[in-house]
mmCIF file of the N, C-alpha and C atoms, coordinates in Angstrom:
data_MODEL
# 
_entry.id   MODEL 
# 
loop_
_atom_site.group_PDB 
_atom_site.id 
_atom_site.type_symbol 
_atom_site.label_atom_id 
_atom_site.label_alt_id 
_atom_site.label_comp_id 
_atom_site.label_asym_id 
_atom_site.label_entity_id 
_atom_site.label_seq_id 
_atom_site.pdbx_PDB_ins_code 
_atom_site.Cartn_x 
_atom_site.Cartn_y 
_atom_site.Cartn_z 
_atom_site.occupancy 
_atom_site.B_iso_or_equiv 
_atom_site.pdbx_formal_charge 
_atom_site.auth_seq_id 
_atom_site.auth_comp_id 
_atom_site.auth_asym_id 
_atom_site.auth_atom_id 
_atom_site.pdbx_PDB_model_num 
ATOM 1   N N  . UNK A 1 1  ? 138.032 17.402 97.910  1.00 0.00 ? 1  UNK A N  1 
ATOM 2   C CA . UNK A 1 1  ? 137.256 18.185 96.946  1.00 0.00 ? 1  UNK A CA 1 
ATOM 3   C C  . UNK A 1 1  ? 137.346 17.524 95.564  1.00 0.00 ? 1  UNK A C  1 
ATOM 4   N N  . UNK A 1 2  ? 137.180 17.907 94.731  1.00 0.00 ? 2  UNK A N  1 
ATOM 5   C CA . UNK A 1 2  ? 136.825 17.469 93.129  1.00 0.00 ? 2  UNK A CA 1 
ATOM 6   C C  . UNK A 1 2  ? 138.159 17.802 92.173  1.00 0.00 ? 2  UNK A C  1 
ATOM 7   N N  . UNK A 1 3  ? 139.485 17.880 92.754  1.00 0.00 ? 3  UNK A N  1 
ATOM 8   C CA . UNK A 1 3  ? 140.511 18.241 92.420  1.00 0.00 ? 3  UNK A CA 1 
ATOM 9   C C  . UNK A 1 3  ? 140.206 19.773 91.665  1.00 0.00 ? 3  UNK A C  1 
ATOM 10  N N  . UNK A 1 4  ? 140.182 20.275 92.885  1.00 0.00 ? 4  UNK A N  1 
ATOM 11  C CA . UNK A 1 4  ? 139.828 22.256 92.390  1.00 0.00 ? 4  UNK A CA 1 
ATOM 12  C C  . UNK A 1 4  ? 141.335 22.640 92.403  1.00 0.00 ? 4  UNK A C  1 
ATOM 13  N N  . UNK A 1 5  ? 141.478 23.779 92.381  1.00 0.00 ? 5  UNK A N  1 
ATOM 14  C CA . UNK A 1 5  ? 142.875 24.444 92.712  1.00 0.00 ? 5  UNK A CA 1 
ATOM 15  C C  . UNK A 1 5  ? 142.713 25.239 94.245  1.00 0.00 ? 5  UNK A C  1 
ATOM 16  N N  . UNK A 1 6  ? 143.991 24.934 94.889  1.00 0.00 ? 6  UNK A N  1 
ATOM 17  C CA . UNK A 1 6  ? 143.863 25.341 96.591  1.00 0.00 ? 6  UNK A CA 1 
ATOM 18  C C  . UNK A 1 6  ? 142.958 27.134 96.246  1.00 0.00 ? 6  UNK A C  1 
ATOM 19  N N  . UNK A 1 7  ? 143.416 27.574 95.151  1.00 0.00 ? 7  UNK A N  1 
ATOM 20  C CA . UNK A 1 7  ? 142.865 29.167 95.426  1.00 0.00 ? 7  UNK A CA 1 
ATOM 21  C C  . UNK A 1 7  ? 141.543 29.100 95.362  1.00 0.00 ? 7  UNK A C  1 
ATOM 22  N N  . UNK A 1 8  ? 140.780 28.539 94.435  1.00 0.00 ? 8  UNK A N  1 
ATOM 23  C CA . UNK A 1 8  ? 139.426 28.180 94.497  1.00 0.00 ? 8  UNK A CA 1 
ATOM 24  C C  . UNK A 1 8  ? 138.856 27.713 95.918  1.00 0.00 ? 8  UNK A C  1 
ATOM 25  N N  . UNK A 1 9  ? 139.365 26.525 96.692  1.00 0.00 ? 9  UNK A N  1 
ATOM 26  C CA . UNK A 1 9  ? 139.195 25.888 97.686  1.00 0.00 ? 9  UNK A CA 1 
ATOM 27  C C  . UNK A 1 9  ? 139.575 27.318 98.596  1.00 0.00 ? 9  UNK A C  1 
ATOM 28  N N  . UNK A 1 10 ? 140.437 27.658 98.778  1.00 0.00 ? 10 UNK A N  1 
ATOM 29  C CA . UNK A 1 10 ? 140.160 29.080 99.627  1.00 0.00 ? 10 UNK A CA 1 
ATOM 30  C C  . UNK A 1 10 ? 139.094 29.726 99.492  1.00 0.00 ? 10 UNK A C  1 
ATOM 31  N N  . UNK A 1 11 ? 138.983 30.414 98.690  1.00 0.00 ? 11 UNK A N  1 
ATOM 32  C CA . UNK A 1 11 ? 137.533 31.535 98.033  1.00 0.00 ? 11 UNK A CA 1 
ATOM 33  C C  . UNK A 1 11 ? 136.438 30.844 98.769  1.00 0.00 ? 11 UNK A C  1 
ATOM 34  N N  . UNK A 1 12 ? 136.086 30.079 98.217  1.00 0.00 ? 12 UNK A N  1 
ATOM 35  C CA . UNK A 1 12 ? 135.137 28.874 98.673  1.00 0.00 ? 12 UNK A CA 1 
ATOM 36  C C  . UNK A 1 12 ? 134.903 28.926 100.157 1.00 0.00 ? 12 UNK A C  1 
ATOM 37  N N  . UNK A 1 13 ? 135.964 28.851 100.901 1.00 0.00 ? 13 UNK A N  1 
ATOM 38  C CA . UNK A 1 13 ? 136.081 29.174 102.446 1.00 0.00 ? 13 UNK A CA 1 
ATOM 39  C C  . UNK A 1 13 ? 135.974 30.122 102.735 1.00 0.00 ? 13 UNK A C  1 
ATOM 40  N N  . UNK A 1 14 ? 136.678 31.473 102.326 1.00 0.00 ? 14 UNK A N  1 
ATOM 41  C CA . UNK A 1 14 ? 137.041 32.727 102.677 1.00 0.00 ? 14 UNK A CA 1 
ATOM 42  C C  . UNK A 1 14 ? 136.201 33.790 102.362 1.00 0.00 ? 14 UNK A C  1 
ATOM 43  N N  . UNK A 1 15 ? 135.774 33.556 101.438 1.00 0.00 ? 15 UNK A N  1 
ATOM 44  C CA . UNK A 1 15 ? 134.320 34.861 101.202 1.00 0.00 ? 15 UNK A CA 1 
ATOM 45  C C  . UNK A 1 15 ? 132.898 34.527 102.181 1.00 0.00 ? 15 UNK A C  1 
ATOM 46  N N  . UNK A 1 16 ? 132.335 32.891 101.802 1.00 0.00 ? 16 UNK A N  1 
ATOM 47  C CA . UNK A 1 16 ? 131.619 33.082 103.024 1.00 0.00 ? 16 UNK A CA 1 
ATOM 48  C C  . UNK A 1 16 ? 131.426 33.760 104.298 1.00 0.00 ? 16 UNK A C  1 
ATOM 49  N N  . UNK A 1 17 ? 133.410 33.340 104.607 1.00 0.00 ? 17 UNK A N  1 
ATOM 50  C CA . UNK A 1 17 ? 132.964 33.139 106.499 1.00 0.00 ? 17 UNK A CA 1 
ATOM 51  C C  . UNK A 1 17 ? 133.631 34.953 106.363 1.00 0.00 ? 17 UNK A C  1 
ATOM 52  N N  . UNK A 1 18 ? 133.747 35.389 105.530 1.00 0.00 ? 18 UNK A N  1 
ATOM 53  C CA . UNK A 1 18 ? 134.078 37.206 105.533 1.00 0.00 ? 18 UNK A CA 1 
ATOM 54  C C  . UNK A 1 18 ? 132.495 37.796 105.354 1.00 0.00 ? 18 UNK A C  1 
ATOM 55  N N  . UNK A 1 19 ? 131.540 37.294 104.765 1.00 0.00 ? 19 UNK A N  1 
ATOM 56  C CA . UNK A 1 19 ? 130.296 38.159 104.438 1.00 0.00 ? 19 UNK A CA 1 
ATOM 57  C C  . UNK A 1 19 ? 129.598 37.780 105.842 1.00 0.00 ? 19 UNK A C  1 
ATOM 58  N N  . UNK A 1 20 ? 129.803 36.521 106.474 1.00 0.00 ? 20 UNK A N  1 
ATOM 59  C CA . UNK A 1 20 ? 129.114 36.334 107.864 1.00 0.00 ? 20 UNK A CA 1 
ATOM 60  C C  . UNK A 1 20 ? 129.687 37.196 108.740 1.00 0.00 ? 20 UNK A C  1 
ATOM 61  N N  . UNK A 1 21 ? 131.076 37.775 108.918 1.00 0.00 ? 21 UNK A N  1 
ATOM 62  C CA . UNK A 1 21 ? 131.515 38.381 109.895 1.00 0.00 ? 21 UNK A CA 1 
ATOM 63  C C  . UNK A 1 21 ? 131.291 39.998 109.398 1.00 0.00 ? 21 UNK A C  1 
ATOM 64  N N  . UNK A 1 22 ? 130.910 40.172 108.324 1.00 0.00 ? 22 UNK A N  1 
ATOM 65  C CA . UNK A 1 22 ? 130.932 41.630 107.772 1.00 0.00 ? 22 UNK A CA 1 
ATOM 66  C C  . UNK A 1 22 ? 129.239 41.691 108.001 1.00 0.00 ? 22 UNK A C  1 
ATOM 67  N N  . UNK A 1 23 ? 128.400 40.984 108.165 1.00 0.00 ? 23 UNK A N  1 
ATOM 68  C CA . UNK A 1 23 ? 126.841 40.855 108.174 1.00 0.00 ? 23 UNK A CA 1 
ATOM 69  C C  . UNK A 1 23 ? 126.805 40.977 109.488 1.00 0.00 ? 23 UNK A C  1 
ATOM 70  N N  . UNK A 1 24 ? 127.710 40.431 110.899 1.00 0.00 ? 24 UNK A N  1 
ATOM 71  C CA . UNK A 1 24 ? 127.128 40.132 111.822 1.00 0.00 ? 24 UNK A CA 1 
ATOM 72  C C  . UNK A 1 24 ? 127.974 41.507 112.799 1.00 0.00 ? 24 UNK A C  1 
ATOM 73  N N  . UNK A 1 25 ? 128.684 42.081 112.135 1.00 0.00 ? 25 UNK A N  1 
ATOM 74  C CA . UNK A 1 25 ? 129.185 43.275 112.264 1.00 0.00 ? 25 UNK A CA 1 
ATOM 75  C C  . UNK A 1 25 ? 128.260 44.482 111.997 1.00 0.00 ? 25 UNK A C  1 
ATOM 76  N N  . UNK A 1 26 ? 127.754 44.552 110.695 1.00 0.00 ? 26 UNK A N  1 
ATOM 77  C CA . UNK A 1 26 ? 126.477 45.583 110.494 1.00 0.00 ? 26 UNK A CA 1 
ATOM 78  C C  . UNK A 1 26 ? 125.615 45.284 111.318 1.00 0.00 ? 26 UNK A C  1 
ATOM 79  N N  . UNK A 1 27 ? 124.969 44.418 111.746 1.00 0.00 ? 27 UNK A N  1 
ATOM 80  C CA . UNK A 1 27 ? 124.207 43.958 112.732 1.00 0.00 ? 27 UNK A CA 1 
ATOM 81  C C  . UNK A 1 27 ? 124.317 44.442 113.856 1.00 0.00 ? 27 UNK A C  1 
ATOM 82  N N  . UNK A 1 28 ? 125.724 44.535 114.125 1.00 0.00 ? 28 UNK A N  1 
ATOM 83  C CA . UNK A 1 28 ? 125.807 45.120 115.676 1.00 0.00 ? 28 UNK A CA 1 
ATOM 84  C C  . UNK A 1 28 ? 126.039 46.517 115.456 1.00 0.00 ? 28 UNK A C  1 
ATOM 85  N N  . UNK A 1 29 ? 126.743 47.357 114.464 1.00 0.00 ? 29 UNK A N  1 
ATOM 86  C CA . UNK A 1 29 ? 126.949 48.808 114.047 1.00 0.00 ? 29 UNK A CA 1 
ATOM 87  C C  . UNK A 1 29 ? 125.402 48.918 114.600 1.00 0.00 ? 29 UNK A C  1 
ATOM 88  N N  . UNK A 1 30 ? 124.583 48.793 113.585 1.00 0.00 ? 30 UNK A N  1 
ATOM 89  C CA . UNK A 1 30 ? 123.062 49.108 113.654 1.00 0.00 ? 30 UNK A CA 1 
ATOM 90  C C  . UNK A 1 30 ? 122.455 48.992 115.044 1.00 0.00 ? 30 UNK A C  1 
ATOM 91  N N  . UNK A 1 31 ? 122.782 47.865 115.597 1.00 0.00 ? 31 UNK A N  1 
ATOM 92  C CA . UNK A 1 31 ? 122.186 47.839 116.713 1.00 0.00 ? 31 UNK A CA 1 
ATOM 93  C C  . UNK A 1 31 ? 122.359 49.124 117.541 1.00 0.00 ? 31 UNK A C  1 
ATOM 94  N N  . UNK A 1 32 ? 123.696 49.331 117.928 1.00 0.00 ? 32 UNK A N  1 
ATOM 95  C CA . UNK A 1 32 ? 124.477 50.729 118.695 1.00 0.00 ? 32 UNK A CA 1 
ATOM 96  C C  . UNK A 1 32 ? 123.684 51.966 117.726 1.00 0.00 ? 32 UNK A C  1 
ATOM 97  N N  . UNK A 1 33 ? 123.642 51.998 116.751 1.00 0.00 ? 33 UNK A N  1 
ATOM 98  C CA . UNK A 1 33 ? 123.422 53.409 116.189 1.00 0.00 ? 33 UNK A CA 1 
ATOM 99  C C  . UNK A 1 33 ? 121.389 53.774 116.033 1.00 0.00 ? 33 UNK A C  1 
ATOM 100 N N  . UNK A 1 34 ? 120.798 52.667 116.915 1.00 0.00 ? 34 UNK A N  1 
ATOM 101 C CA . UNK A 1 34 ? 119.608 52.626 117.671 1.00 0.00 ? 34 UNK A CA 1 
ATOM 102 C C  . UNK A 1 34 ? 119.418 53.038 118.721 1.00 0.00 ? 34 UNK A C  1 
ATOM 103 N N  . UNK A 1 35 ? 120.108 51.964 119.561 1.00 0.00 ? 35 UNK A N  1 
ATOM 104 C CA . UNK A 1 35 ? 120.425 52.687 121.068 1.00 0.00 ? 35 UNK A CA 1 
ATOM 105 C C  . UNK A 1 35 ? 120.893 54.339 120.874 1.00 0.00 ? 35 UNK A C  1 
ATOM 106 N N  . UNK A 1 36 ? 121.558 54.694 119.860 1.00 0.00 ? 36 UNK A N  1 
ATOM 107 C CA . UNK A 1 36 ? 122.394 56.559 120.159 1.00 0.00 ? 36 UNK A CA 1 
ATOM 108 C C  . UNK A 1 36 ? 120.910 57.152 119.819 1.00 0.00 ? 36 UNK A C  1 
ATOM 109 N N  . UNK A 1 37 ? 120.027 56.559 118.641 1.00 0.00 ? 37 UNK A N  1 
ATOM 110 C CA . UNK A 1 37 ? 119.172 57.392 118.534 1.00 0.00 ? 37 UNK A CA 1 
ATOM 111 C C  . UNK A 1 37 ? 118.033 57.632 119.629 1.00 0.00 ? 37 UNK A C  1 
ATOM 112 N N  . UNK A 1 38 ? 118.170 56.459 120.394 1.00 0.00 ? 38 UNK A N  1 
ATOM 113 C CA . UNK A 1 38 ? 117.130 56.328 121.383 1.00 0.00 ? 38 UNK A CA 1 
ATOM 114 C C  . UNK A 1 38 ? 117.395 57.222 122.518 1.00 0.00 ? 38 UNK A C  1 
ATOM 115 N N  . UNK A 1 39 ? 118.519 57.727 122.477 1.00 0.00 ? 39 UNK A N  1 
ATOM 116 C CA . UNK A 1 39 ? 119.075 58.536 123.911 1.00 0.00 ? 39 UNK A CA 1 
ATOM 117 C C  . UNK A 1 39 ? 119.097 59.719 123.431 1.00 0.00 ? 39 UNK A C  1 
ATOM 118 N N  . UNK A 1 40 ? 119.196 60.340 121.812 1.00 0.00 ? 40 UNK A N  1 
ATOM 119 C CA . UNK A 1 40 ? 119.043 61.285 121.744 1.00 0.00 ? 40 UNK A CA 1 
ATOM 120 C C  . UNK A 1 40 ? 117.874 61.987 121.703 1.00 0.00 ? 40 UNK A C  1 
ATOM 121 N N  . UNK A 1 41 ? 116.791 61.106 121.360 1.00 0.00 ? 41 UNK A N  1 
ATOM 122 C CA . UNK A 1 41 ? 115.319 61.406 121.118 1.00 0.00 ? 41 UNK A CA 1 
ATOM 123 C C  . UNK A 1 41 ? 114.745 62.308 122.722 1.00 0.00 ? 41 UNK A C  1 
ATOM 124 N N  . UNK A 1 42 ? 115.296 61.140 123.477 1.00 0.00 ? 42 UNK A N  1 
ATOM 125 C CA . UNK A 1 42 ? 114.655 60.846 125.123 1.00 0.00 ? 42 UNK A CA 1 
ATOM 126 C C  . UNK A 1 42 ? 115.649 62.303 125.835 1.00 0.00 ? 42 UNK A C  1 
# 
């Protein structure tokens, strides 16, 4: 890297790959809370 500080160089790593797993998590919440509405409709 560009001589950052390791905490920077973390962040850098660690918020990304947390908003991809927190995005791909709502993704699936949502998905399931489709399917419940679909069974309750029917």
């Amino acid at each position: 890297m560009f001589g950052l500080p390791g905490e920077t160089v973390f962040f850098l790593t660690v918020i990304p790959a947390g908003w991809l797993v927190y995005t791909l998590g709502f993704l699936y919440v949502s998905r399931d809370w489709a399917k419940g509405d679909e069974e309750v409709r029917s």
